[in-house]
C-alpha positions in Angstrom: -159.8 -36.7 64.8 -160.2 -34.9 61.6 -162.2 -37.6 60.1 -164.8 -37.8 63.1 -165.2 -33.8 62.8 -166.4 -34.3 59.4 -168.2 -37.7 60.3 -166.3 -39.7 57.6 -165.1 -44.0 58.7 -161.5 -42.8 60.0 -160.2 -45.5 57.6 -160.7 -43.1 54.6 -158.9 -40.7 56.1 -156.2 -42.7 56.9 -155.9 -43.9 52.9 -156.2 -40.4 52.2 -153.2 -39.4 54.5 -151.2 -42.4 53.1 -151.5 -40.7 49.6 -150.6 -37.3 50.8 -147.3 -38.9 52.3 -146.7 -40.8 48.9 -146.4 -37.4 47.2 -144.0 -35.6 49.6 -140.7 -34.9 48.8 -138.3 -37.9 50.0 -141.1 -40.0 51.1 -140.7 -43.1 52.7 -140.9 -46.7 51.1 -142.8 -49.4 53.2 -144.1 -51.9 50.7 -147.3 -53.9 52.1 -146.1 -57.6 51.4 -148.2 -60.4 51.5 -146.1 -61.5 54.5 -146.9 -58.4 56.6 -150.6 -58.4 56.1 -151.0 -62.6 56.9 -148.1 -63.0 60.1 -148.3 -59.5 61.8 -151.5 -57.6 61.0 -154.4 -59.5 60.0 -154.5 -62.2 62.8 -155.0 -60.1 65.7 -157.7 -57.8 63.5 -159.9 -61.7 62.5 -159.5 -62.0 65.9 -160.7 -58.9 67.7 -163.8 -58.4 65.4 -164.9 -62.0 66.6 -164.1 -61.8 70.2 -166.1 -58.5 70.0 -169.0 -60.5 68.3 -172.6 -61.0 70.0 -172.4 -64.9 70.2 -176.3 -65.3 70.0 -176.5 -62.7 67.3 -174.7 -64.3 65.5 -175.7 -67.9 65.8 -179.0 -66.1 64.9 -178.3 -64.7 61.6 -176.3 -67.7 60.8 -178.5 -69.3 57.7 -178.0 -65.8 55.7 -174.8 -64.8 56.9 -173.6 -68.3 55.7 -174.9 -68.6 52.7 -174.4 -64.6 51.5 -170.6 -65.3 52.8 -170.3 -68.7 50.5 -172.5 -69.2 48.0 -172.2 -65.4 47.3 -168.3 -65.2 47.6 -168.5 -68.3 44.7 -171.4 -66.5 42.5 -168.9 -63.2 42.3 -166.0 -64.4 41.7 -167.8 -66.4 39.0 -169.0 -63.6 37.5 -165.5 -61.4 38.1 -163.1 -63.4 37.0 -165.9 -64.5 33.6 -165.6 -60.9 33.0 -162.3 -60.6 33.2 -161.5 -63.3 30.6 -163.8 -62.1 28.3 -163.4 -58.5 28.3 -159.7 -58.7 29.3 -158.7 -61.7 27.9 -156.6 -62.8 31.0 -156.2 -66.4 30.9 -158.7 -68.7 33.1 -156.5 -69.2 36.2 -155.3 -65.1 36.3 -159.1 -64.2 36.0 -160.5 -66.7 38.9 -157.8 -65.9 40.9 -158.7 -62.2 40.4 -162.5 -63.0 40.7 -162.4 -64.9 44.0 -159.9 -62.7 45.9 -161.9 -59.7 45.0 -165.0 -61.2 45.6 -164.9 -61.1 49.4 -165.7 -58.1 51.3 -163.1 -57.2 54.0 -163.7 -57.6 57.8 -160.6 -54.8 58.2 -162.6 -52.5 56.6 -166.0 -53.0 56.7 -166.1 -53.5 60.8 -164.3 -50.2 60.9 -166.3 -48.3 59.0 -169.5 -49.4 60.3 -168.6 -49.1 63.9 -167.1 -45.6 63.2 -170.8 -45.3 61.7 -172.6 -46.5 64.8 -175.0 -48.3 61.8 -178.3 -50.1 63.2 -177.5 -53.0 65.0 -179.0 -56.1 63.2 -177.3 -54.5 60.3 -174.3 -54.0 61.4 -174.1 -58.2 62.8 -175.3 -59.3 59.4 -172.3 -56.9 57.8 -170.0 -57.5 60.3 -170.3 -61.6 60.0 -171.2 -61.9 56.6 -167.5 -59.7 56.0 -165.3 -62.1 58.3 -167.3 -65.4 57.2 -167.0 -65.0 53.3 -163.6 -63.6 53.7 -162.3 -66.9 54.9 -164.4 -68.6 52.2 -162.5 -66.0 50.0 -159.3 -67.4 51.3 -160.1 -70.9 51.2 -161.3 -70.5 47.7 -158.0 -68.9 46.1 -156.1 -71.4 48.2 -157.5 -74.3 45.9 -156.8 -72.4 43.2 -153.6 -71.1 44.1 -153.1 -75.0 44.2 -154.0 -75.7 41.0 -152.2 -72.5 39.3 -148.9 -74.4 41.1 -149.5 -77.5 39.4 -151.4 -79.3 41.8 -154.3 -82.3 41.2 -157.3 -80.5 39.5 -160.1 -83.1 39.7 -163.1 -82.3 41.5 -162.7 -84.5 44.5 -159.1 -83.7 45.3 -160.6 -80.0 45.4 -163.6 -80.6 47.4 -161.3 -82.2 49.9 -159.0 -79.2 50.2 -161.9 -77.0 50.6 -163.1 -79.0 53.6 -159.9 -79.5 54.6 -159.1 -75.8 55.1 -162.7 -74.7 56.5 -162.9 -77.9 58.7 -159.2 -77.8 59.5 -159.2 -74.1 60.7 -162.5 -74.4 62.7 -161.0 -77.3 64.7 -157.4 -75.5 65.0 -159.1 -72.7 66.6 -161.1 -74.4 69.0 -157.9 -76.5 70.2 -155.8 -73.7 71.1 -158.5 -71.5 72.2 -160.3 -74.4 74.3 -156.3 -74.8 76.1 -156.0 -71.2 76.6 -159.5 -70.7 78.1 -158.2 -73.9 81.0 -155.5 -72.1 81.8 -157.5 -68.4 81.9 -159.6 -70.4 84.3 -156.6 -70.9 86.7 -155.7 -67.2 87.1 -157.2 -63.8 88.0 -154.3 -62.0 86.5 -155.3 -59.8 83.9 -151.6 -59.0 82.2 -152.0 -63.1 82.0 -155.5 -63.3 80.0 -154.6 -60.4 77.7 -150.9 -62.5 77.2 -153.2 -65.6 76.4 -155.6 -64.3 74.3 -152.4 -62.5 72.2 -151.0 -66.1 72.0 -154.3 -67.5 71.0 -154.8 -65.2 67.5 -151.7 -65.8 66.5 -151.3 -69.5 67.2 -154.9 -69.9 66.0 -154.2 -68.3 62.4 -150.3 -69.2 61.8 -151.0 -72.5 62.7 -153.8 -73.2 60.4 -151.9 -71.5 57.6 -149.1 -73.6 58.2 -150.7 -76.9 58.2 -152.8 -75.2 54.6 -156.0 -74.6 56.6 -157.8 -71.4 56.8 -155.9 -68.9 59.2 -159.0 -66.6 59.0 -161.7 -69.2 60.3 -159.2 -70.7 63.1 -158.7 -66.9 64.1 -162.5 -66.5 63.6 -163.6 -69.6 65.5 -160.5 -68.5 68.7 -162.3 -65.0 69.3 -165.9 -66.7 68.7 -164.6 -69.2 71.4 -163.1 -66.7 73.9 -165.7 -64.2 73.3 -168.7 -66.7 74.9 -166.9 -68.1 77.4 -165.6 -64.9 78.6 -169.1 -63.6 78.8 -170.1 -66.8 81.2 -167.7 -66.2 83.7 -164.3 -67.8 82.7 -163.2 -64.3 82.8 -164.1 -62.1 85.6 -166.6 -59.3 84.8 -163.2 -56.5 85.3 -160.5 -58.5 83.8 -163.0 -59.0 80.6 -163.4 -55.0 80.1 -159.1 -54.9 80.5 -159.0 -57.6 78.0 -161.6 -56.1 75.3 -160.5 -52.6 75.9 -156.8 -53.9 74.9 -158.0 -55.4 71.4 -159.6 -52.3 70.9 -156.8 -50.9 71.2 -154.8 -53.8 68.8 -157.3 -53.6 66.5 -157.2 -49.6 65.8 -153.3 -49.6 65.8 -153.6 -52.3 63.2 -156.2 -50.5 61.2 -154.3 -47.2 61.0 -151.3 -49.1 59.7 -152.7 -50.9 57.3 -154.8 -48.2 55.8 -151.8 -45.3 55.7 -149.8 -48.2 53.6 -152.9 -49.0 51.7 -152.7 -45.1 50.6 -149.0 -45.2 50.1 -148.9 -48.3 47.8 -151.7 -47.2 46.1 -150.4 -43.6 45.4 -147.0 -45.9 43.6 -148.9 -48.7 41.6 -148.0 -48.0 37.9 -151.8 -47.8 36.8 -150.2 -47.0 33.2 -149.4 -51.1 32.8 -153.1 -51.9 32.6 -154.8 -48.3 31.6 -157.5 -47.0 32.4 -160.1 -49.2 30.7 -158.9 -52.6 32.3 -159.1 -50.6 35.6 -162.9 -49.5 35.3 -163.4 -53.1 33.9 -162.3 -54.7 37.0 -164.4 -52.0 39.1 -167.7 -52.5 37.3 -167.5 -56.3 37.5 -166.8 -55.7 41.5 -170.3 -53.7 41.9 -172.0 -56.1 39.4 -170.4 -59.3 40.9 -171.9 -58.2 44.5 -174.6 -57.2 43.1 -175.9 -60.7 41.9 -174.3 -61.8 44.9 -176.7 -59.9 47.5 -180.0 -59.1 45.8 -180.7 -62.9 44.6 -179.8 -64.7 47.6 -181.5 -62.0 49.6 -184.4 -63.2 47.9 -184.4 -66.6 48.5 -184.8 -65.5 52.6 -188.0 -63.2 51.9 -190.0 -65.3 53.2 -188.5 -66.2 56.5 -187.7 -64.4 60.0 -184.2 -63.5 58.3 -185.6 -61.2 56.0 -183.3 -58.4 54.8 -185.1 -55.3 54.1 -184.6 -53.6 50.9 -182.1 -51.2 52.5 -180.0 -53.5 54.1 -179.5 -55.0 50.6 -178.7 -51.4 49.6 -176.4 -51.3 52.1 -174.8 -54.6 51.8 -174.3 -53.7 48.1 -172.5 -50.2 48.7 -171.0 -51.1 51.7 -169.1 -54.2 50.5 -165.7 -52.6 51.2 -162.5 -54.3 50.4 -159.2 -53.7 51.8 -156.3 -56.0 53.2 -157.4 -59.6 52.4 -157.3 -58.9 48.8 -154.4 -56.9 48.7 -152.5 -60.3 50.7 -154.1 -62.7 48.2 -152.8 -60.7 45.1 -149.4 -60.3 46.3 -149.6 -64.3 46.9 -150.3 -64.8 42.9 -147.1 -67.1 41.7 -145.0 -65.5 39.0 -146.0 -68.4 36.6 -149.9 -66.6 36.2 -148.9 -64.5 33.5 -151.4 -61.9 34.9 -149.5 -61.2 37.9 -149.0 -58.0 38.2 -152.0 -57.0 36.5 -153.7 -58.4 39.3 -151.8 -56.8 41.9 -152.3 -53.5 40.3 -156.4 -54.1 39.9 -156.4 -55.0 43.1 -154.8 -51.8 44.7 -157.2 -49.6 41.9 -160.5 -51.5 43.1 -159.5 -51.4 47.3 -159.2 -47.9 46.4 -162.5 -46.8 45.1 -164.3 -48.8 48.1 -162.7 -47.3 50.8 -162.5 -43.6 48.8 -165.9 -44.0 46.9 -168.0 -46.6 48.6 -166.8 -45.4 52.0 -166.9 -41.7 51.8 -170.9 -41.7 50.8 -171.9 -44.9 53.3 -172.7 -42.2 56.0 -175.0 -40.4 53.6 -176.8 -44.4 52.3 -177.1 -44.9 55.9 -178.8 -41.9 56.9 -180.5 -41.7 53.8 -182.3 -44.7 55.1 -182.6 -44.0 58.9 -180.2 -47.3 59.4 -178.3 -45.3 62.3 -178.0 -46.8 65.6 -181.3 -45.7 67.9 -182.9 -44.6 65.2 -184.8 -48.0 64.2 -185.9 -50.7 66.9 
């Protein structure tokens, strides 16, 4: 409430509060495990941001959404994890670990802020896909290497198959269990049962791919894509559709505020001391310059063409590349055998910090600074 009042995202509030609670006398200790953040929180947050998707938006912006989410994910975590080993000196496999988990901006976050922000609308779907599309590229990229950091087969067309594997595998994963669910919503009028199927479907979606080493973020992605469409052509009545959406809103918010309050807490106990201060602004600047030559080039490439993205979207895809839980997950999934371990845990923490404190607190003033509000553009 506090946070609205002073027309701030509600997610830097709730960091802020988790660091306030980190600082009390006797404070409680709820470490935010890898485990947590993959099997209880981030599947039904994937999940809601797609269901909540514009289907024919989306499909629209698809070429630069796609290609901002992939080929830019690749281009700065190139760039990161380059950085790293040469300013740093972390060995290869630390510093591309590093570079691709960071790389990706974070659906938890960025959706969250810029609906809080009510930001233009063709922004917001190029944001708001380009954020859950490169973070599964994000995750299927550090699962390769994650592979190859535990020994794995490191030619080039084992790799390339893994990668399909786990973008291919998830899409058709999520289809399956969403197409089953969307038969049996089709037998029943029962709300409590749609909202108990669509629950089953964005966990089943994303545990299931993860356990067959498949992305859980595109199956989850491709489940609320799925449901979302066909719920919009009738599959599920008109009310039981407003039950159902106003319930993942509700998911999705309790989610957020728990995962942002732990952010803060975990933050406020990360012994910054282990790495200074110098390997932490390091790993901040690369961030910014990584996304930078991640947006502004392949922006370019489209300026020609009805997907054109305005100089102050770029602005705004720049700043408002958030991160948050994703790369948090992915760092505490670095193997103890990368010597660079917790290093990357603790750069992680530092860098999702100054996004959502930083980068977050001044995205109301970028966006109003370039009219890119809701109703104030056509």
């Amino acid at each position: 409430m506090l946070s609205r009042r002073l027309h701030l995202p509600y997610i830097v509030g709730l960091v802020v509060a988790g660091l306030l609670i980190a600082l009390l006398p006797n404070a409680p200790d709820f470490p935010l495990s890898r485990e947590l953040i993959f099997n209880v929180l981030l599947p039904p947050l994937v999940f809601e941001a797609a269901l909540q998707l514009d289907w024919r938006r989306f499909r629209n912006e698809l070429p630069i959404t796609l290609t901002l989410a992939f080929v830019g994910v690749a281009i700065a975590g190139a760039a990161v994890g380059f950085g790293m080993h040469q300013l740093l000196g972390w060995s290869w496999i630390g510093a591309a670990l590093f570079g691709v988990l960071i790389a990706a901006t974070d659906p938890v976050s960025v959706i969250a802020a810029f609906r809080e922000m009510k930001a233009e609308k063709r922004l917001s779907m190029v944001v708001e896909s380009e954020s859950l599309l490169n973070d599964g590229a994000a995750a299927v990229g550090f699962a390769v290497l994650l592979a190859l950091a535990n020994g794995g087969p490191n030619d080039f067309a084992t790799s390339s198959l893994a990668f399909i594997w786990a973008t291919g595998g998830g899409v058709a994963i999520g289809l399956a269990i969403s197409g089953v669910a969307l038969v049996i919503a089709g037998r029943t009028d029962d709300h409590l049962i749609e909202i108990t199927l669509t629950t089953i479907v964005a966990y089943a979606s994303f545990l299931l791919a993860e356990h067959y080493h498949s992305s859980g973020v595109i199956a989850a992605l491709t489940a609320g894509l799925t449901i979302g469409g066909a719920s919009k052509n009738g599959i599920i009545a008109d009310q039981d559709r407003v039950l159902v959406l106003s319930f993942w809103e509700y998911v999705a918010f309790l989610a957020n505020s728990v995962i942002f309050i732990l952010i803060g807490m975990n933050a406020a106990n990360q012994p910054l001391h282990e790495i200074g201060w110098f390997a932490a602004a390091v790993a901040i600047i690369l961030v910014l310059i990584g996304r930078a030559i991640s947006i502004y080039p392949l922006a370019l490439l489209f300026s020609r063409s009805r997907w054109r993205l305005p100089l102050p979207y770029q602005h705004t895809l720049f700043w408002g590349g958030l991160r948050g839980a994703l790369a948090l997950a992915l760092a505490l999934a670095v193997p103890t055998s990368v010597p660079e371990r917790n290093a990357i845990i603790i750069a992680a923490f530092v860098t999702v910090a100054f996004s959502i404190l930083v980068q977050g607190l001044t995205m109301p003033w970028l966006l109003g600074h370039y009219n890119l509000r809701e109703g104030v553009r056509e």
